[in-house]
C-alpha positions in Angstrom: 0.0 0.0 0.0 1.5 3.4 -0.9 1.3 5.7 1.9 0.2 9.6 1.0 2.3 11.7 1.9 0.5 15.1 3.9 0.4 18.1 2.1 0.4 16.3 -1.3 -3.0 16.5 -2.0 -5.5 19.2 -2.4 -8.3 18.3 -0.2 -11.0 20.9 0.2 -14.0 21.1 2.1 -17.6 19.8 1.0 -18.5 23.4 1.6 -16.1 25.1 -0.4 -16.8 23.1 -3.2 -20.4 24.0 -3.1 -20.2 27.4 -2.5 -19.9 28.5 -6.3 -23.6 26.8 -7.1 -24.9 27.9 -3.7 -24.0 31.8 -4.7 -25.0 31.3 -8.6 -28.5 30.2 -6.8 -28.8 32.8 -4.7 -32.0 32.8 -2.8 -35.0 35.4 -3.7 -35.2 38.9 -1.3 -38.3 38.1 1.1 -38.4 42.4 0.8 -38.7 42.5 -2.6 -40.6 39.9 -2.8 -43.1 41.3 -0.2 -43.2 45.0 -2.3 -43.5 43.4 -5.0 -47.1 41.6 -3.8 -47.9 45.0 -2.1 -47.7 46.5 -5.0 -50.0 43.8 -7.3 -52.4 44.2 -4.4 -52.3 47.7 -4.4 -53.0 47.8 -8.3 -55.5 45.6 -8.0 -57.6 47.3 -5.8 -56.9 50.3 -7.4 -58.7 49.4 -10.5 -61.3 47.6 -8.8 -61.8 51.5 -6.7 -61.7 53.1 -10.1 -64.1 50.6 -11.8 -66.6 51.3 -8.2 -66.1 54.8 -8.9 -67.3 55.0 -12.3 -70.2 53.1 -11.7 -71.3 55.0 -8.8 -71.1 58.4 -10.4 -72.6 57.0 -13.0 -75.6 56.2 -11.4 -75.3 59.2 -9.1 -75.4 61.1 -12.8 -78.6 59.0 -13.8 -80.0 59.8 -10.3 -79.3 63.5 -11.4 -80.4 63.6 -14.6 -83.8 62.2 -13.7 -84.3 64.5 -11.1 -84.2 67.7 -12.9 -86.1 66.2 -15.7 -89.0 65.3 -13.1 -88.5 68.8 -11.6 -88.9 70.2 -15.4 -91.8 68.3 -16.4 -93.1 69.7 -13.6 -92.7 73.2 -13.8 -93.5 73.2 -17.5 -96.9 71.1 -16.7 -97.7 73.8 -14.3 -96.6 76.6 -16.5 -98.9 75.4 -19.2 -102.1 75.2 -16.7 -100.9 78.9 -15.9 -101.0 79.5 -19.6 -104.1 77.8 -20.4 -105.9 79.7 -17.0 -104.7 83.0 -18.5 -106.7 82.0 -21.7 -109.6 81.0 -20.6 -110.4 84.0 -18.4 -109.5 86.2 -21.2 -111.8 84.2 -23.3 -114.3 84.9 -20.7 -113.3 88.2 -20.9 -113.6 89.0 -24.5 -117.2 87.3 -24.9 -119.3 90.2 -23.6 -116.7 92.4 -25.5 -117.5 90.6 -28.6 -120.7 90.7 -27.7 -121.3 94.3 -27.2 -118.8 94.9 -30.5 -120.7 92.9 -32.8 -123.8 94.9 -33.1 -121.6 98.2 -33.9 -119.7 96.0 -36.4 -122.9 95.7 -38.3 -123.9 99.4 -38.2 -120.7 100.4 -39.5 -120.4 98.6 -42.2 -123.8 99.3 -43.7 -122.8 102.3 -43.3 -119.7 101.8 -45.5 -121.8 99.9 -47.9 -123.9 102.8 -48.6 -121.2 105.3 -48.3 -119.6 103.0 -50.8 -122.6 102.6 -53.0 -123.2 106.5 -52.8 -119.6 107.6 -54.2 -120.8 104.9 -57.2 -123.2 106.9 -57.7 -121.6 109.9 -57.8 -118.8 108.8 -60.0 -121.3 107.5 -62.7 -124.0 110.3 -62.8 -121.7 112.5 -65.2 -121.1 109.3 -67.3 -124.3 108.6 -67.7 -125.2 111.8 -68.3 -122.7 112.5 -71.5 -123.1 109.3 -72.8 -119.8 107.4 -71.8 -121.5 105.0 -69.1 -124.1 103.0 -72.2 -121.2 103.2 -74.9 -118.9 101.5 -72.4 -121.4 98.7 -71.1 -122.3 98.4 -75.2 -118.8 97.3 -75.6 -118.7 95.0 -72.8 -121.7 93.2 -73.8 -120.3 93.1 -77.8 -117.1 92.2 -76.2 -118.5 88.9 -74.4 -121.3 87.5 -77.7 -118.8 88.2 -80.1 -121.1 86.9 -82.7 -122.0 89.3 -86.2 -124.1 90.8 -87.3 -126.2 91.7 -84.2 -128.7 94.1 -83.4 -128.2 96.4 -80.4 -131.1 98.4 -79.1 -131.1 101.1 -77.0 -133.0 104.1 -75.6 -134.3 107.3 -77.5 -131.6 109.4 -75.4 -128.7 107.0 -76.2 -129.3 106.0 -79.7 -127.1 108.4 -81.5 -124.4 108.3 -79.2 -123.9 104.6 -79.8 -124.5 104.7 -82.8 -121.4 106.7 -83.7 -119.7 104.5 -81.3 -120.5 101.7 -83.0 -120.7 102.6 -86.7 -119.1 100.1 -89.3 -118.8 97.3 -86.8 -121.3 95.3 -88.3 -123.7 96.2 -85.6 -127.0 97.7 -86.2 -127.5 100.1 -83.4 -132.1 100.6 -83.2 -134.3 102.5 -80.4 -136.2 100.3 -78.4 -138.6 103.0 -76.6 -139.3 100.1 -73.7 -135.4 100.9 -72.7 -134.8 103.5 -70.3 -131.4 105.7 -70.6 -128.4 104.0 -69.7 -129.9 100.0 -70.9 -129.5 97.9 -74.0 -130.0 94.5 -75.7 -128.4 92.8 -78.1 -130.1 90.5 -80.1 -128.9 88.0 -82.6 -129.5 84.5 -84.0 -128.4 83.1 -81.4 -130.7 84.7 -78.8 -130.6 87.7 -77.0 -129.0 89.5 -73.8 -129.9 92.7 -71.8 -127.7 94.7 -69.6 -127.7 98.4 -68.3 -126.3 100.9 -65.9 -128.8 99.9 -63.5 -128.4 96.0 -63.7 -124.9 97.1 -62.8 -125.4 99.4 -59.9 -127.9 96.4 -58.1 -124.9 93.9 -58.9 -122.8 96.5 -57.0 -125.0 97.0 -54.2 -125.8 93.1 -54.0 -121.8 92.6 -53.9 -121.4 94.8 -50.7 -124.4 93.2 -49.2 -123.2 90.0 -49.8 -119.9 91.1 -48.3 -121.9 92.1 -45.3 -123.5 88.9 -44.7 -120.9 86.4 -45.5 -119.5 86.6 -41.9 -122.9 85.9 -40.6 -122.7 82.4 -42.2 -119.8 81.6 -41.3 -119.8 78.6 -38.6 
């Protein structure tokens, strides 16, 4: 057996040849370890906090919003009663207003109608008077039966005047002594038609009537 001598062999300790793989697997930080889980934790409930927030306001929003619509619809209900209170008693008042006014409404305007009718008048008396007011309904009542040769008959006093009027138009102007001044007819194969300063005037005065009256029918 060969005998080893001391000091001729390198003998180290189990320890110190494990140290190396002990200090490459170094051990975690229980600190860091313990911030680090703080800090998850905190996160965590920080988002859940946030998400609790937003809900809340949100529904503290809703809760709002409804609220001052039910305070609106309120006020704008009770504004429109105010409103429709208002109407009624002015309503109430106008009635006998309207009641009293109505009568007055009348006697004014028949008294415009025959103010009305009277300045007519007035206007046409000098046209009937020099003629102009038969030649001018003559030529209306040619104008609308345009049909030739007629015959148009007229009074004693208004027979020359249309008749110059008239001449070479292939109407035959005649006296017809049951026309009174300011009427004639026409007469031709196809019938005949009568019209006159006074026809004219009643149309007139029938118009304003009418005009009068129309209200009245009214529902």
């Amino acid at each position: 057996m060969q005998r080893i001598a001391p000091g001729s062999v390198d003998v180290q300790s189990i320890g110190d040849r494990l140290a190396p793989g002990l200090l490459a697997a170094k051990a975690p930080d229980p600190v860091a370890a313990m911030e680090d889980e703080r800090r998850r934790v905190f996160d965590e409930a920080s988002r859940r906090g946030f998400e609790a927030g937003q809900a809340q306001a949100a529904k503290l929003i809703e809760a709002r919003i409804g609220a001052v619509e039910s305070e609106w619809a309120e006020k704008y209900a009770a504004r429109l009663q105010e409103v429709a209170d208002a109407a009624a008693g002015l309503r109430a008042l106008a009635e006998p207003i309207e009641a009293a006014i109505g009568p007055l409404l009348q006697d004014v305007e028949a008294v415009v109608i025959e103010a009305v009718y009277a300045a007519v008048l007035r206007l046409m008396a000098p046209l009937a008077a020099d003629g102009t007011a038969i030649v001018t309904i003559c030529r209306s009542v040619l104008a609308a039966y345009p049909v030739r040769p007629v015959v148009l008959r007229v009074s004693r006093n208004d027979v020359a005047g249309v008749a110059a009027a008239f001449a070479g138009a292939d109407v035959a102007v005649e006296v017809d002594s049951g026309l009174a001044a300011g009427q004639c007819r026409l007469e031709s194969g196809r019938g005949q038609y009568e019209d006159g300063l006074e026809q004219r005037l009643d149309a007139l005065k029938n118009a304003l009537l009418g005009c009068q009256q129309a209200p009245e029918r009214m529902p």
